[in-house]
C-alpha positions in Angstrom: 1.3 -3.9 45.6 2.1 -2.5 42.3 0.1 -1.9 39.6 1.8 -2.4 36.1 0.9 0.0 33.1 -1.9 -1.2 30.9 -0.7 -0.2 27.8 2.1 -2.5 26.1 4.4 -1.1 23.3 6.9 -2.8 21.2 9.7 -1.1 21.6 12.9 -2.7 21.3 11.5 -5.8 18.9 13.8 -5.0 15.9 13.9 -7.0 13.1 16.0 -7.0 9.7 14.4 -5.1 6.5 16.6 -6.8 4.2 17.9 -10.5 3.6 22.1 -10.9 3.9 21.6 -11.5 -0.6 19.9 -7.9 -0.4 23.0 -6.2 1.0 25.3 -8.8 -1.1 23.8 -8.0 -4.2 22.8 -4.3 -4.0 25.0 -1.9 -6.5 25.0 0.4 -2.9 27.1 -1.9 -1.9 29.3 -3.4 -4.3 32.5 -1.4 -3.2 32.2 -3.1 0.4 34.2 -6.2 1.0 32.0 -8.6 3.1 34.8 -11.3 3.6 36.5 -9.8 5.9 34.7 -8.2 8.6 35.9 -10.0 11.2 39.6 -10.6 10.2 40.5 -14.2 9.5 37.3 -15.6 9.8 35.1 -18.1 8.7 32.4 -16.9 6.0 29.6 -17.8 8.1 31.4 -15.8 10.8 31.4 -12.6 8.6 27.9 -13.6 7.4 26.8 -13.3 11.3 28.4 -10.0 11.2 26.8 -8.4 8.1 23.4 -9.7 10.1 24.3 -8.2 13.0 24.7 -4.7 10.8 21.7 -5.3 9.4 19.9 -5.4 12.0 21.0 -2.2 14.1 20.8 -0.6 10.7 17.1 -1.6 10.7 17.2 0.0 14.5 18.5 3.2 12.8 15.5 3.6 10.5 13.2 2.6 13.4 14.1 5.6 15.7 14.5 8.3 12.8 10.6 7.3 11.7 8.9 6.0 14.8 10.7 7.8 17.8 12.0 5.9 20.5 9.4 3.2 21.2 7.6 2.2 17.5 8.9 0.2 14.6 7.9 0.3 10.8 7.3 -3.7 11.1 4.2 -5.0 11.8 3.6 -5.2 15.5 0.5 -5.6 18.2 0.6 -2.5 20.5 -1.9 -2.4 23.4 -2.2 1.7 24.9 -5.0 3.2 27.1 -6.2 6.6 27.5 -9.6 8.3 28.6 -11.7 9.8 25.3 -15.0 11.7 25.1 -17.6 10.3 22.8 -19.0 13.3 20.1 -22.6 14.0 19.8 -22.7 11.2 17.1 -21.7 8.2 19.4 -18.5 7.9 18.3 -15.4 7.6 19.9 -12.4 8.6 17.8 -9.3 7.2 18.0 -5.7 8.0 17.3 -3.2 5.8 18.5 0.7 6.2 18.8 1.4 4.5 16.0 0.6 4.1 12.3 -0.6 2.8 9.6 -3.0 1.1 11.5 -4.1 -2.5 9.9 -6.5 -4.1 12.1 -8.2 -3.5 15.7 -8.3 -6.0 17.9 -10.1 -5.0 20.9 -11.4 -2.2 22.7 -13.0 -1.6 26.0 -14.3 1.6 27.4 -16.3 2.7 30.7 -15.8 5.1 33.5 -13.5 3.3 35.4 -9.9 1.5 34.6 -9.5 -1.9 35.3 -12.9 -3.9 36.2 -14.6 -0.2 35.5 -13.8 -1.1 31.4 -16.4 -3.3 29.3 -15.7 -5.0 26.4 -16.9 -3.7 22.5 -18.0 -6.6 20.3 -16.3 -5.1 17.0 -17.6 -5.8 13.8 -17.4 -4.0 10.7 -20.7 -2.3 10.7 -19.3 0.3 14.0 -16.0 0.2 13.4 -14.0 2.3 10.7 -10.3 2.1 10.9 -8.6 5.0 8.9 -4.4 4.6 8.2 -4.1 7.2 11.1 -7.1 6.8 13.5 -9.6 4.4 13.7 -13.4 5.3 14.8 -15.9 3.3 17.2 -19.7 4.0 16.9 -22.1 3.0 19.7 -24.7 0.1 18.6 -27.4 -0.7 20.4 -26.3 -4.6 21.1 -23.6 -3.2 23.3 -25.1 -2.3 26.1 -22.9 -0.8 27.9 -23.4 -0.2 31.7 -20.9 0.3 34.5 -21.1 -0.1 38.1 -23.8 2.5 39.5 -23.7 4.8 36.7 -25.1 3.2 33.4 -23.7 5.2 30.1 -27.0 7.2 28.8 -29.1 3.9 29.0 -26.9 1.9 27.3 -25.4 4.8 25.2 -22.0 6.5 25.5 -23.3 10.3 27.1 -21.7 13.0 24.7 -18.6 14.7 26.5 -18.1 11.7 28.9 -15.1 11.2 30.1 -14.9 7.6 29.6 -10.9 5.2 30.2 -10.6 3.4 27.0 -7.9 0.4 26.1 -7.9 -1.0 23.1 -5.2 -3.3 21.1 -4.1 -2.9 17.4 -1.9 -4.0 15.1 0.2 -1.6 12.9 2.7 -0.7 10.6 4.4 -3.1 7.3 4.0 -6.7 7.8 7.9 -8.0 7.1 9.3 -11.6 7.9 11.2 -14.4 6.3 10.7 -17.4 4.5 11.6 -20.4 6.9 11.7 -23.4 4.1 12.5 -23.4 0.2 9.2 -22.8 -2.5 8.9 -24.2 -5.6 7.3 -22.0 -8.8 3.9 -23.1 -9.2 3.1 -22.9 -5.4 0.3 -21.2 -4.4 1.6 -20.4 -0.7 4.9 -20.1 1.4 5.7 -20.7 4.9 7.3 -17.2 7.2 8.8 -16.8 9.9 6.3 -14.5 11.3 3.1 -13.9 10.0 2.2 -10.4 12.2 0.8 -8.0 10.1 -0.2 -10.4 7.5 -4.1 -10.6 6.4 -6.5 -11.6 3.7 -6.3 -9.1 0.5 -3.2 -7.8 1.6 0.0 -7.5 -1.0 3.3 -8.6 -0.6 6.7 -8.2 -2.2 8.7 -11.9 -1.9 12.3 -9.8 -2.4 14.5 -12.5 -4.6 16.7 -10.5 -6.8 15.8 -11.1 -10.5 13.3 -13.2 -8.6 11.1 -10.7 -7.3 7.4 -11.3 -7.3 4.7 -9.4 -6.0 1.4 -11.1 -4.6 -1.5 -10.9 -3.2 -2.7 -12.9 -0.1 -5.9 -15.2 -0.3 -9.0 -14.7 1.1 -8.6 -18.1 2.6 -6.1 -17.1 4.6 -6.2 -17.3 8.3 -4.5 -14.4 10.2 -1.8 -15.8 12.6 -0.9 -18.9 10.2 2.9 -19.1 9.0 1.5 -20.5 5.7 0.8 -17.6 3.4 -1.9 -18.3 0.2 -1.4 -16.7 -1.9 -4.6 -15.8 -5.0 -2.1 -17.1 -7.9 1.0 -19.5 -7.7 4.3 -18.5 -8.1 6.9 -18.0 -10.9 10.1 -18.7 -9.3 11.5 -20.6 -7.1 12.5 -19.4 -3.9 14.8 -20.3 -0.9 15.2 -20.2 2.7 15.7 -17.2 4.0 13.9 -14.8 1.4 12.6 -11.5 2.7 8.7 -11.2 2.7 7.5 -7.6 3.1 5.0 -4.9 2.6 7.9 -2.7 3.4 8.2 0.2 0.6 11.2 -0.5 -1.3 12.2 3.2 0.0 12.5 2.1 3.5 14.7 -1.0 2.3 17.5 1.3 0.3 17.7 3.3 3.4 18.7 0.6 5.6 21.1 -0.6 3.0 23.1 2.2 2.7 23.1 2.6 6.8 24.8 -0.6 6.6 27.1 0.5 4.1 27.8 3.2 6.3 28.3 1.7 9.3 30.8 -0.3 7.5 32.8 2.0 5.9 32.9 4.2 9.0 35.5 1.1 9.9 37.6 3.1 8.0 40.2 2.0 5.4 43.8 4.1 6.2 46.6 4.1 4.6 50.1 6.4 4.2 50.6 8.5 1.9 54.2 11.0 1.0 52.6 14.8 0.5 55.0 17.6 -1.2 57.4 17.6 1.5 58.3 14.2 1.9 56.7 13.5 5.0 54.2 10.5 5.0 50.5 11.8 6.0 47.8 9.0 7.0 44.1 9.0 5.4 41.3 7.0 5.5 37.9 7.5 3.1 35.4 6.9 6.3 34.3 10.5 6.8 34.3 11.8 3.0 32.3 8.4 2.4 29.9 7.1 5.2 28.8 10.6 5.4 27.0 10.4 2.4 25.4 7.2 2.6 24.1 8.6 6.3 22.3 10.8 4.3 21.1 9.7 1.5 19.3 6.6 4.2 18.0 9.5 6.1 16.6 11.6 3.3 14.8 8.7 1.5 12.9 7.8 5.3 12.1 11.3 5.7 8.4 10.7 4.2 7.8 7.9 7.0 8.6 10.0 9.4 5.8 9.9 11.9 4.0 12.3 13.6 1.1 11.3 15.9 -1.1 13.1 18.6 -4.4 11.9 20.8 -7.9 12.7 20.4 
C-alpha cells in the first residue's frame, strides 16, 4: 500500500500574464511581425501561436521567481511539516511560497494522518504576514491527541508537533469570460483564485485601463467580481484581470519578443571581397530583451525557508 505525500503544490499550472492585445499593442513589440508565425496561415492560426509564446514566456518568469515548483499567480498550495510551538503558544509559519493572501486550514498534533486535529481559524489567533503567517492557541481548541493530550488542551512549548495546513498565495490574475459595459459595477473571470473582498485589481484594456477595488459583498470563489464603484469603459472578452505588478507583465513581454526573434531573420549580404556572407539579428537582438525580462523580475525573486 502506498501512501501519497500530503502536501500538494502547483507546479506546472501556468497561466498567461498578458492578453494576445497586450503583446499586439506593446511598443516592446512593435518591430515583431505577428502575421506570420506560422507561414501561410490563417490569423487565428498565428493568433494560437503568439498564445502559445505567451504562455511559456509566462513559464519563464515562473521558474526565474518561484523555482521549479511555484507560480506568481494566485494558487492553493497544501504542504506539511512538524513545528515547535514558542513559549507564547504560537506556532509560526513560513510556507514555500509567498505573498501569502489567505489561510485556509491548519491542523496540528503529534502524529500525521488521524494523529492531526483541526484549528477553527478566525481572526482573533490567526495573523498572516506577506511571508509567514502565525497561529496562537485559544482556549476553544482543545486540542488532545490519542494518549498524550497537548498541555491540557495547550500546545507544550518545544513540542514537536506534524502540522498541514492549506493557503492560498501569490497575484490573483485571470480573464474576463463575457464583454462589460461602463457603468457596471462587476465582471465575470475566468478564474476567481486569489480574488477576495478589499482586494485591488488592474482590468488591463489599453487606453482602457481601470484600476478597482473588489466589494465587500463579494463572495470568494464566485466568477462575478463586484466591484465598490462601476466602471468607465467598456470592456471585452478576453481582457486580462490581475493584481500582477505591471513589472512582472513587461517582463513576460519582452520574453515573448525574445523567443520570437530568436526565430531569426537571415539574409545575404556581399562583404569587401565579393563573397556573400549570411546574417541574422537573433543573437545581437533577443539577447537584450532576455535581459531586460530578467532584470525587471529580479525583485520577485523569491527566497523562502521553514520555521
Amino acid at each position: 500500500m502506498s501512501v501519497v505525500a500530503s502536501y500538494n503544490q502547483a507546479a506546472g499550472r501556468v497561466e498567461p500574464y498578458v492578453s494576445l492585445d497586450e503583446v499586439k499593442f506593446s511598443a516592446t513589440a512593435s518591430a515583431i511581425d505577428f502575421t506570420n508565425l506560422i507561414e501561410n496561415a490563417t490569423q487565428a492560426v498565428q493568433d494560437r501561436a503568439l498564445s502559445e509564446v505567451i504562455v511559456r514566456a509566462s513559464s519563464k518568469a515562473d521558474v526565474y521567481t518561484m523555482g521549479q515548483y511555484g507560480t506568481l499567480n494566485a494558487s492553493v498550495n497544501t504542504e506539511n511539516g512538524r513545528y515547535r510551538p514558542n513559549r507564547y503558544g504560537q506556532i509560526i509559519v513560513n510556507p514555500h511560497f509567498s505573498p501569502i493572501i489567505a489561510v485556509n486550514s491548519f491542523s496540528c498534533g503529534y502524529g500525521p494522518g488521524v494523529g492531526l486535529q483541526p484549528v477553527t481559524l478566525t481572526a482573533d489567533n490567526t495573523s498572516i504576514e506577506r511571508n509567514e503567517f502565525i497561529v496562537t492557541y485559544a482556549s476553544s481548541i482543545g486540542l488532545t491527541t490519542g494518549p498524550l493530550s497537548i498541555a491540557g488542551g495547550n500546545w507544550a512549548p518545544n513540542a514537536q508537533l506534524f502540522v498541514a495546513y492549506s493557503y492560498t498565495n501569490g497575484w490573483a490574475n485571470s480573464f474576463t469570460t463575457a464583454t462589460s459595459a461602463a457603468g457596471a459595477t462587476s465582471i465575470t473571470v475566468l478564474d476567481p483564485t486569489g480574488i477576495y473582498p478589499g482586494m485591488s485589481l488592474t482590468i488591463w484594456d489599453g487606453m482602457n485601463d481601470e484600476y478597482r477595488q473588489v466589494d465587500s459583498s463579494y463572495v470568494p470563489g464566485s466568477n462575478t467580481i463586484v466591484f465598490t464603484t462601476p466602471l468607465s469603459f467598456k470592456h471585452g472578452k478576453g481582457v486580462n484581470v490581475s493584481a500582477l505588478p505591471a513589472e512582472v507583465k513587461q517582463a513576460v513581454i519582452h520574453f515573448v519578443v525574445a523567443m520570437i526573434k530568436q526565430r531569426g531573420q537571415g539574409g545575404l549580404v556581399l562583404n569587401e571581397i565579393g563573397e556573400p556572407t549570411a546574417v541574422t539579428s537573433r543573437v545581437e537582438s533577443s539577447a537584450e530583451d532576455e535581459i531586460q525580462g530578467y532584470d525587471l523580475l529580479d525583485a520577485y525573486r523569491a527566497i523562502w525557508g521553514r520555521a
